[in-house]
Backbone bond lengths (Angstrom), bond angles and torsions (degrees), N, CA, C in turn:
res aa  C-N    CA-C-N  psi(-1)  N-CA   C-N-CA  omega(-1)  CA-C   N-CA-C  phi
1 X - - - 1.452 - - 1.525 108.90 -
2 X 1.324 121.22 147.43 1.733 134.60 -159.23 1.863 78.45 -107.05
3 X 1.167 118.22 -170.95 1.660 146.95 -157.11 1.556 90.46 -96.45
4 X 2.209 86.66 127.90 1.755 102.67 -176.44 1.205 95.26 -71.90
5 X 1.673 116.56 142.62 1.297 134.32 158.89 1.268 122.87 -89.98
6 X 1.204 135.57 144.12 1.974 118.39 -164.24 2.101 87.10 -125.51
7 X 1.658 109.27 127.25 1.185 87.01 155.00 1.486 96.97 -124.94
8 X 1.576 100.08 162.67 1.734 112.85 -177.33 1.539 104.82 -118.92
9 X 1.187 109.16 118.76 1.746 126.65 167.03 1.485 109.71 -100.26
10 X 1.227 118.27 156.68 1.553 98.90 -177.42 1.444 92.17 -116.59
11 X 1.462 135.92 27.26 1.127 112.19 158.94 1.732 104.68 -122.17
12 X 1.067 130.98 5.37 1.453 147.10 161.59 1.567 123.92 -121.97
13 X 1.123 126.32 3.27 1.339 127.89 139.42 1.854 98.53 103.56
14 X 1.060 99.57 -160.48 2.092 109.58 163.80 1.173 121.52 -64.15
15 X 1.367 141.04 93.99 1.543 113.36 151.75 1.491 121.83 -100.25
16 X 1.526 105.96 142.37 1.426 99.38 173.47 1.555 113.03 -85.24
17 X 1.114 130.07 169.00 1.455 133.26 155.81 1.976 108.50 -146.29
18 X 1.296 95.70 177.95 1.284 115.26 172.87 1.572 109.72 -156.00
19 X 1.123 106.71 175.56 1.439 121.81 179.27 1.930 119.95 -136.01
20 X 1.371 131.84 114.52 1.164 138.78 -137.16 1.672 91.76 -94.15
21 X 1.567 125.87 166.34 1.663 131.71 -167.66 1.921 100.60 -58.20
22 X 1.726 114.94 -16.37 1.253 99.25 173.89 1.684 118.75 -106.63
23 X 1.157 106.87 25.29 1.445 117.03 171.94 1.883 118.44 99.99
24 X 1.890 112.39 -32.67 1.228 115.71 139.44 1.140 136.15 20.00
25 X 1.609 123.29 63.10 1.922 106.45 -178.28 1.750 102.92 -68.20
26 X 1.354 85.87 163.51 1.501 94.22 -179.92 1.793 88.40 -144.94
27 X 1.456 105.96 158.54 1.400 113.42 171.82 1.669 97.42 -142.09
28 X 1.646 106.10 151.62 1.339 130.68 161.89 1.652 118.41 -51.24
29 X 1.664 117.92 112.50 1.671 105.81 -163.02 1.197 91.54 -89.60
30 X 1.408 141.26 -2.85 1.689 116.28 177.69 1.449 72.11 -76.28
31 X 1.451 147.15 -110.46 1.569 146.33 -147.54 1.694 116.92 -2.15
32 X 1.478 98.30 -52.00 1.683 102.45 178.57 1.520 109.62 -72.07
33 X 1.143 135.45 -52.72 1.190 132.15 174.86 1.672 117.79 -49.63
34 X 1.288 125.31 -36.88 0.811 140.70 -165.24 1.843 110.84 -83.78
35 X 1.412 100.50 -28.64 1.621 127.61 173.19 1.411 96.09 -78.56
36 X 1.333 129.80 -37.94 1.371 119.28 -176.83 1.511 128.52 -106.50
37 X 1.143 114.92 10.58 1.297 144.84 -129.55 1.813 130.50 -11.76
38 X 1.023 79.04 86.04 2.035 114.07 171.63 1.796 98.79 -96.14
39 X 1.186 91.84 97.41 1.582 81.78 168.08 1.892 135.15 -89.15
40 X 1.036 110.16 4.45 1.498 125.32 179.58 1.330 123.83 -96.49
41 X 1.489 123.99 28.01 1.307 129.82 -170.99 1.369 127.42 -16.31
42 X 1.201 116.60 -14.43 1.695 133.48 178.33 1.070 115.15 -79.11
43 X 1.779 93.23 -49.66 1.906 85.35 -179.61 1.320 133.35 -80.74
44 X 1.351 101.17 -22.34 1.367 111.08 149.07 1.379 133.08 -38.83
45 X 1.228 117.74 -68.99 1.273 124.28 157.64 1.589 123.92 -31.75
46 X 0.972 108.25 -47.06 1.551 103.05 174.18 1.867 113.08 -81.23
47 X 1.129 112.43 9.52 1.546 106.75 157.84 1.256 99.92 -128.26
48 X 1.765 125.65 66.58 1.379 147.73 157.32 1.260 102.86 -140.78
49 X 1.527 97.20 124.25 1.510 120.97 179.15 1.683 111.03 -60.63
50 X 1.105 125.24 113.64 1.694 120.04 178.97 1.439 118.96 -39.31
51 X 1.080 111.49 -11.44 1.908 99.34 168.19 1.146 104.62 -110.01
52 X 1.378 114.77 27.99 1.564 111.04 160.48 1.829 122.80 -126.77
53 X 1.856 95.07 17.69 1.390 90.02 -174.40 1.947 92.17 -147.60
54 X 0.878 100.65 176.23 1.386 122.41 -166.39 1.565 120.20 -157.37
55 X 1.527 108.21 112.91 1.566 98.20 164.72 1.595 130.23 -107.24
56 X 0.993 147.30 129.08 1.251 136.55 -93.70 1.870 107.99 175.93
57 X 0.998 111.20 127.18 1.430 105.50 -174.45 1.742 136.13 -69.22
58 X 1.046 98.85 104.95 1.890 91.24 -171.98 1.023 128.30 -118.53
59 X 1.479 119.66 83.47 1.778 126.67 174.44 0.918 99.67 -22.37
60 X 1.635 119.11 145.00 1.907 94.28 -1.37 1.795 82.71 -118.19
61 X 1.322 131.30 49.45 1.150 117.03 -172.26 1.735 77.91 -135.83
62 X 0.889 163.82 29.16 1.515 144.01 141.52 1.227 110.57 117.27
63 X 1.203 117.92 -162.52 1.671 146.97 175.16 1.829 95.75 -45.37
64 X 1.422 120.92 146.09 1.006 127.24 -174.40 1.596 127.08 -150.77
65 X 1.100 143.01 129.77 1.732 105.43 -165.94 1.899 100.25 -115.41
66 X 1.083 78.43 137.31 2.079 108.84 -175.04 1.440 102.38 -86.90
67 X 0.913 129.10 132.56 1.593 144.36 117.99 1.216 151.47 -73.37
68 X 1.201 122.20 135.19 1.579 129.47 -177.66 1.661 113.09 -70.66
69 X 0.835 100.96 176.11 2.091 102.39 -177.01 1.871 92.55 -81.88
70 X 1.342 110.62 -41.92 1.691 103.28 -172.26 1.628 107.07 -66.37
71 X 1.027 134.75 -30.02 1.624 165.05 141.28 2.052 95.51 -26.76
72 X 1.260 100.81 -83.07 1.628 104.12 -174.08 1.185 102.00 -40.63
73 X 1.379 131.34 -66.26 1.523 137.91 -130.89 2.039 94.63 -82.81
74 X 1.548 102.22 -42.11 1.390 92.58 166.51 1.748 129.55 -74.46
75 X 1.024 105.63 -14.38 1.536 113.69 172.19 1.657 101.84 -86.57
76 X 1.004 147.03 -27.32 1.549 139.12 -164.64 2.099 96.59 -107.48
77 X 1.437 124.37 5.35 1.448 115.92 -167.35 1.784 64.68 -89.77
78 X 1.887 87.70 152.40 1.604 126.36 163.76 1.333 130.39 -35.60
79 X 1.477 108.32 -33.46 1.371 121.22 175.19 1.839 128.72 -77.69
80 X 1.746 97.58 -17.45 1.519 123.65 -175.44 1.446 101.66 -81.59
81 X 1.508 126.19 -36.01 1.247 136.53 171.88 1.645 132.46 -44.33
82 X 1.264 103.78 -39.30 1.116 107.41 -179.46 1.413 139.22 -93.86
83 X 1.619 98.25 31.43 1.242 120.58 152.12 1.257 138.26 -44.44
C-alpha cells in the first residue's frame, strides 16, 4: 500500500483510503461503516469475501481492516444497513 489519503465530507465524516503497487484503492471499513452508520465493524467483515478485504497496519493504533471499492459498494447497498 502507497500513503493513506484522508477525505472529510461533513455529512459522512473521515475516510481514509489508499491505493495498492497495482493502482487498487482500498478504504478503512471501520471509516465506511461508520460513514454509514453500521456500528459493528466485525460483523461486517465477516460477510466480506477475503479477496475483498485486507488487514493491514495503521498508525499508530495497529492492525486495521481495508476494503476494496467491490467490498465498499456492497457494504454501503440499503440492505447492509439494517443491522
Amino acid at each position: 500500500m502507497t500513503d493513506i489519503q484522508t477525505f472529510t465530507h461533513e455529512q459522512f465524516g473521515t475516510i481514509r483510503t489508499t491505493t495498492d503497487t497495482s493502482g487498487e484503492a482500498w478504504f478503512v471499513a471501520a471509516d465506511i461503516c461508520a460513514a454509514i452508520g453500521l456500528s459493528n465493524t466485525t460483523v461486517v467483515m465477516h460477510r466480506v469475501d477475503a479477496d475483498e478485504k485486507s488487514k493491514l497496519n495503521l498508525p499508530p493504533r495497529g492492525d486495521a481492516w481495508w476494503v476494496n471499492e467491490l467490498s465498499l459498494i456492497h457494504i454501503s447497498e440499503p440492505t447492509r444497513q439494517a443491522e
